[in-house]
C-alpha positions in Angstrom: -12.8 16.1 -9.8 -11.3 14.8 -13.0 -13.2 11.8 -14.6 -12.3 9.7 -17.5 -11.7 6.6 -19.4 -9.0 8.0 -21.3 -5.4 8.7 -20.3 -5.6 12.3 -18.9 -0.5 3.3 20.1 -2.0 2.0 22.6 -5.2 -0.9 22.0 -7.4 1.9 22.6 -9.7 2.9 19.9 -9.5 6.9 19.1 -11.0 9.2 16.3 -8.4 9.5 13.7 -5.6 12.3 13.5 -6.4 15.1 12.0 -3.4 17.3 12.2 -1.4 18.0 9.4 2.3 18.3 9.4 4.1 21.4 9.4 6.1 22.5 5.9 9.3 22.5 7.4 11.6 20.6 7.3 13.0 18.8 10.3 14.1 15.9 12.6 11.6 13.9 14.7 12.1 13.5 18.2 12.9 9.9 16.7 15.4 10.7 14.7 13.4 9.9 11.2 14.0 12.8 9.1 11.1 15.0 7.4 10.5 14.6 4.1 9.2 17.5 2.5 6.0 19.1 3.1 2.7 18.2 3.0 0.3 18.3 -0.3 2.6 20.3 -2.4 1.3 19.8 -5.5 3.6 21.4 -7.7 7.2 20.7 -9.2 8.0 17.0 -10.2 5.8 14.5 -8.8 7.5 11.8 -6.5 5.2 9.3 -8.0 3.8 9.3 -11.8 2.1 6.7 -14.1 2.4 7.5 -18.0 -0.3 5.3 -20.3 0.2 2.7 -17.9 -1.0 -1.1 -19.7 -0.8 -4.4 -18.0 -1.7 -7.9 -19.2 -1.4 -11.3 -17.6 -0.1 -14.2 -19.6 -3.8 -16.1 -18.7 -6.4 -13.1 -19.7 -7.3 -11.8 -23.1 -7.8 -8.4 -21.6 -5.8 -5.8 -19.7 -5.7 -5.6 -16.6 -4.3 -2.1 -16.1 -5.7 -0.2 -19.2 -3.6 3.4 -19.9 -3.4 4.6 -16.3 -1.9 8.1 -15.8 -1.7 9.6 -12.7 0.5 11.6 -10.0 1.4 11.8 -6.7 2.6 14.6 -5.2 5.3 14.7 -2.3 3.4 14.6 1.3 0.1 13.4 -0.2 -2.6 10.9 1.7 -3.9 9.0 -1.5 -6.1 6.5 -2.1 -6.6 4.1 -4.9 -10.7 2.8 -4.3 -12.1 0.1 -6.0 -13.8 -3.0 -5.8 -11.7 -6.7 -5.8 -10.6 -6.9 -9.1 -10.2 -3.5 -10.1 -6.5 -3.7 -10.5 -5.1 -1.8 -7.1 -2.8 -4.5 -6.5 -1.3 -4.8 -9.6 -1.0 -0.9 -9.7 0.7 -0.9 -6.9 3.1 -3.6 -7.9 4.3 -1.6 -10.9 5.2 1.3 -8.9 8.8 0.1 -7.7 9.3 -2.1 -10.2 8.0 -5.7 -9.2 5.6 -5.8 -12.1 6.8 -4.7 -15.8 4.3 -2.5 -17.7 2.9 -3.9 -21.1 3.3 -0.5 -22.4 3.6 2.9 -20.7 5.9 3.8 -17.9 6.1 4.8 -14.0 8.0 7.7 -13.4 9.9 8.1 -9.7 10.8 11.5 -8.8 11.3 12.2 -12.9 12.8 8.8 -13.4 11.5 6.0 -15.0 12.2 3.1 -13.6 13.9 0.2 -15.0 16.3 -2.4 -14.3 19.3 -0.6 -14.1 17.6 1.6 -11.2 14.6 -0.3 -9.8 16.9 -0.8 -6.3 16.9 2.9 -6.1 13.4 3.2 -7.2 12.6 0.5 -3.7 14.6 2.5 -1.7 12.4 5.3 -2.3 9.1 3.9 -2.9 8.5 1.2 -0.3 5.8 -1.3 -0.6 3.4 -3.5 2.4 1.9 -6.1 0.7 -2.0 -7.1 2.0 -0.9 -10.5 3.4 1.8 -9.7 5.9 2.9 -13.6 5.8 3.8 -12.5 2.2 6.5 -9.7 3.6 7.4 -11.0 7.2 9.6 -13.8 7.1 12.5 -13.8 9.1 13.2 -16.1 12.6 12.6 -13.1 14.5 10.9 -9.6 14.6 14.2 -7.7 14.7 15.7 -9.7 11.8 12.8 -9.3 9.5 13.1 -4.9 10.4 17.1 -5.2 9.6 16.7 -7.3 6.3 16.1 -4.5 4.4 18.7 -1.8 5.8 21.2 -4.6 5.8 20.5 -5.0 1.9 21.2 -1.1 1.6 24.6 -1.6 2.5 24.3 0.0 6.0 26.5 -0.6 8.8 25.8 -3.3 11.8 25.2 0.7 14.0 22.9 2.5 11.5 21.1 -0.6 11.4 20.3 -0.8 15.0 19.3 2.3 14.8 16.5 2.1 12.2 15.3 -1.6 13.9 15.4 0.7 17.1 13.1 3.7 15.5 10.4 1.9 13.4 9.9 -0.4 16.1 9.3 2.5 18.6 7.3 3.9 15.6 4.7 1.2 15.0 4.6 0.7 19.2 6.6 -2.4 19.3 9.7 -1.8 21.2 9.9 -5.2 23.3 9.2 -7.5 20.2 12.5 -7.7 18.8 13.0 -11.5 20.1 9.3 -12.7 18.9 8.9 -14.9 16.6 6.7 -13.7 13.8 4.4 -16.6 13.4 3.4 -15.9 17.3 1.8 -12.8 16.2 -1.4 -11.3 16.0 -2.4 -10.1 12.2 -2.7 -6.6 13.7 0.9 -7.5 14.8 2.5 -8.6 11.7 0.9 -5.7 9.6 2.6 -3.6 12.0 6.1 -5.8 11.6 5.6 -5.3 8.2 5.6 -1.6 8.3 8.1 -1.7 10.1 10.7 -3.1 7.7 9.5 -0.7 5.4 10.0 2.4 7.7 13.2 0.9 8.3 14.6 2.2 5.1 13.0 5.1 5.2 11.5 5.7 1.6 9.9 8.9 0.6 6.9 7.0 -0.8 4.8 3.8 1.5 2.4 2.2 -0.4 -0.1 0.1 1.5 -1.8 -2.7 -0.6 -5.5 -2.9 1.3 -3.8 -2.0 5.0 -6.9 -3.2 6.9 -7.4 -6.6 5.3 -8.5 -9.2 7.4 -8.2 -7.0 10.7 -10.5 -6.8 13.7 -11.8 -3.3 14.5 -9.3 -2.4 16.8 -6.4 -3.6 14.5 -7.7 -1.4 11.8 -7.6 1.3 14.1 -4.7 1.2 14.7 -3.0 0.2 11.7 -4.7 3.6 10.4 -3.4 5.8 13.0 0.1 4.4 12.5 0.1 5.4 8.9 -1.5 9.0 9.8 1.3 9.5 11.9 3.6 8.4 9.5 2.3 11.0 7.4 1.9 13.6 10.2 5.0 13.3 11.3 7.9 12.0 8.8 6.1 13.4 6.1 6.0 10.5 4.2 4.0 10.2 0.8 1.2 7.5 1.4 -1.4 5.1 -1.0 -3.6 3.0 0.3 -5.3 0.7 -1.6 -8.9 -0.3 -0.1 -12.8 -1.4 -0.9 -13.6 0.3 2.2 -15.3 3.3 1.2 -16.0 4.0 5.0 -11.9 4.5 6.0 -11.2 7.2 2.9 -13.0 10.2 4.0 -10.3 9.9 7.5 -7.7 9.2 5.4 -7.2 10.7 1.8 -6.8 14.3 0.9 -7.2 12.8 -2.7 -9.1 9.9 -4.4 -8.3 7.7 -7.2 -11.1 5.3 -8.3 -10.2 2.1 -10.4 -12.5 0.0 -12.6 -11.7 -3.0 -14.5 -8.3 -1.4 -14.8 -9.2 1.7 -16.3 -9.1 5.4 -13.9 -12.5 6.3 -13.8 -11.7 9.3 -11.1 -9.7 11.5 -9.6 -10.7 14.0 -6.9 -11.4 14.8 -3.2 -13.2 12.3 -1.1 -16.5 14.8 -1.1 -16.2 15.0 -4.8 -16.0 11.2 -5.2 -18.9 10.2 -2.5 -21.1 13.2 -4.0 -21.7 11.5 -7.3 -23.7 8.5 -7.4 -23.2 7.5 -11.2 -20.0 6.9 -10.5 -20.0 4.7 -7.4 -23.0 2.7 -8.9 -20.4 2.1 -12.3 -17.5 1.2 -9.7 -19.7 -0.9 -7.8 -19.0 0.6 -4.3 -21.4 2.5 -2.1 -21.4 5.6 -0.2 -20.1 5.3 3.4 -22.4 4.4 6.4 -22.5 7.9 7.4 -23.4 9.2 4.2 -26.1 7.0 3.4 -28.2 8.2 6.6 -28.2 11.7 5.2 -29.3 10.5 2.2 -31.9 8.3 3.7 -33.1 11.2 5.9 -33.0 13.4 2.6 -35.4 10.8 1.0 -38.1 11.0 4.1 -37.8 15.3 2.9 -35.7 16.4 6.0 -33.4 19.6 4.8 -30.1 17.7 5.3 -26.8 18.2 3.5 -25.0 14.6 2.7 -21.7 14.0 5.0 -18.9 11.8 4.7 -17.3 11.7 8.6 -18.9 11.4 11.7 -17.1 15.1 13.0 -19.0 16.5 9.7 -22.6 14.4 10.6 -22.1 15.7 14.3 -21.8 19.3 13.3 -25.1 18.6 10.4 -27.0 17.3 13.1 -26.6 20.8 15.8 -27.2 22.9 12.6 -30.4 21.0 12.5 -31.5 21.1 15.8 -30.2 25.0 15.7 -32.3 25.6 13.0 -35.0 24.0 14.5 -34.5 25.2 18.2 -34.3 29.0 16.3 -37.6 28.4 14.5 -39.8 26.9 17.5 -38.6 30.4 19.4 -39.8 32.4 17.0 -43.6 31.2 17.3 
């Protein structure tokens, strides 16, 4: 872990995915194509941040403060912080919406500027936390299209892409609704939709869960799993929910005040307490049992998923099955 203040399907709950997608590449049974493989960290990095300063007219401060980072093709990232950190206006620099202060965002080796931010959003697509922000059209199936029609596509290839995200995100049948009839959990989906539509590399999902009921989130989280799983697409997620990262991220970036405090694996993040107390978040539910139990003097190793607690808890009662034979 690197840490520093300097530049450097159905409505049934289930456990989340755990597969990871093969390094081929290939067509889905869908017809989305693969993009690349999965956590190749090397080459040119689809995503990178160079020094990265951002200041709004109203504050004396900045609210990005030299960011650098990269994101590697096929990567499950997320960017952790508490409200206010500055994920969303992160995020918003990286296709463009936002112009830096200073520093630069690099797409696939590119910087990106006005000359080629369309090309930078065709590659780097971006759902926005409030999907009334995003989902606007009269109907589900003209909000999908809006964006492949803007590409220049033809009236078939379009079809075709409404026809595929919406089997993607599970709602084939919806074309007709009219998104204001919706469910949140519906209109996040809509919204991911239209991005899936014209199929980008890169998704970035501004705080994905927002507002959600428990089986929404679910949901909403296996979607983008899949996404990854299957198209091999490069995914952020913005979120103060310390307890979805360990399921999701094979990588961690933790904001504070605008300034990269970490980068690292999720047990590398959740295994050092300075650092969560200075980013004011908290270990995940899970984890703070262990430690609890550690506290009472029990021989227990911190974990971060309820797979890892169930297999910590049978060591335990192994160990302690083993040792009660033995008198």
């Amino acid at each position: 872990m690197s840490i520093s203040n300097s530049p450097p399907n159905s409505e049934e709950a289930a456990t989340f995915p755990k597969e990871i997608a093969s390094r081929e590449s290939q067509k889905s049974e869908k017809g989305f194509e693969r993009l690349g493989s999965i956590s190749e960290r090397s080459g040119i990095p689809v995503l990178e941040v160079r020094d990265l300063c951002h200041r709004y007219p109203h504050l004396d401060s900045n609210a990005l403060d030299k960011i650098n980072l990269k994101v590697f093709k096929g990567e499950r990232v997320a960017v952790l912080g508490a409200n206010g950190a500055g994920k969303s206006t992160l995020f918003k620099h990286l296709n463009g919406i936002l112009r830096p202060l200073s520093g630069e965002v690099l797409i696939k080796g590119e910087k990106v500027t006005k000359k080629n931010v369309r090309t930078c959003r065709e590659t780097v697509g971006i759902v926005f936390q409030d999907p009334d922000d995003q989902v606007l059209s009269p109907s589900v199936e003209e909000d999908i299209a809006f964006g492949p029609i803007n590409m220049g596509l033809s009236r078939s290839e379009v079809e075709t892409r409404v026809k595929e995200a919406l089997e993607m995100v599970g709602l084939t049948g919806f074309e007709e609704r009219a998104p204001h009839h919706l469910s949140g959990g519906q209109k996040k989906l809509v919204a991911i939709a239209g991005i899936l539509a014209m199929r980008p590399e890169v998704i970035v999902l501004d705080e994905p869960t927002a507002g959600l009921d428990p089986l929404s989130s679910t949901r909403v989280l296996e979607l983008i799993m899949k996404m990854n799983r299957e198209l091999g697409i490069t995914l952020l997620l913005s979120t103060h929910d310390v307890d979805v990262v360990p399921y999701f991220a094979e990588r961690v970036f933790v904001l504070h005040h605008g300034r990269l405090e970490a980068d690292g694996s999720p047990d590398e993040i959740f295994s050092d307490p300075e650092l969560l107390r200075k980013a004011h978040l908290r270990l995940p539910r899970v984890a703070e049992v262990f430690e609890m139990l550690q506290q009472k003097g029990l021989d227990v190793n911190i974990q971060i998923t309820a797979e890892a607690a169930r297999d910590e808890i049978l060591r335990i009662i192994g160990s302690r099955d083993q040792k009660v034979g033995m008198k």
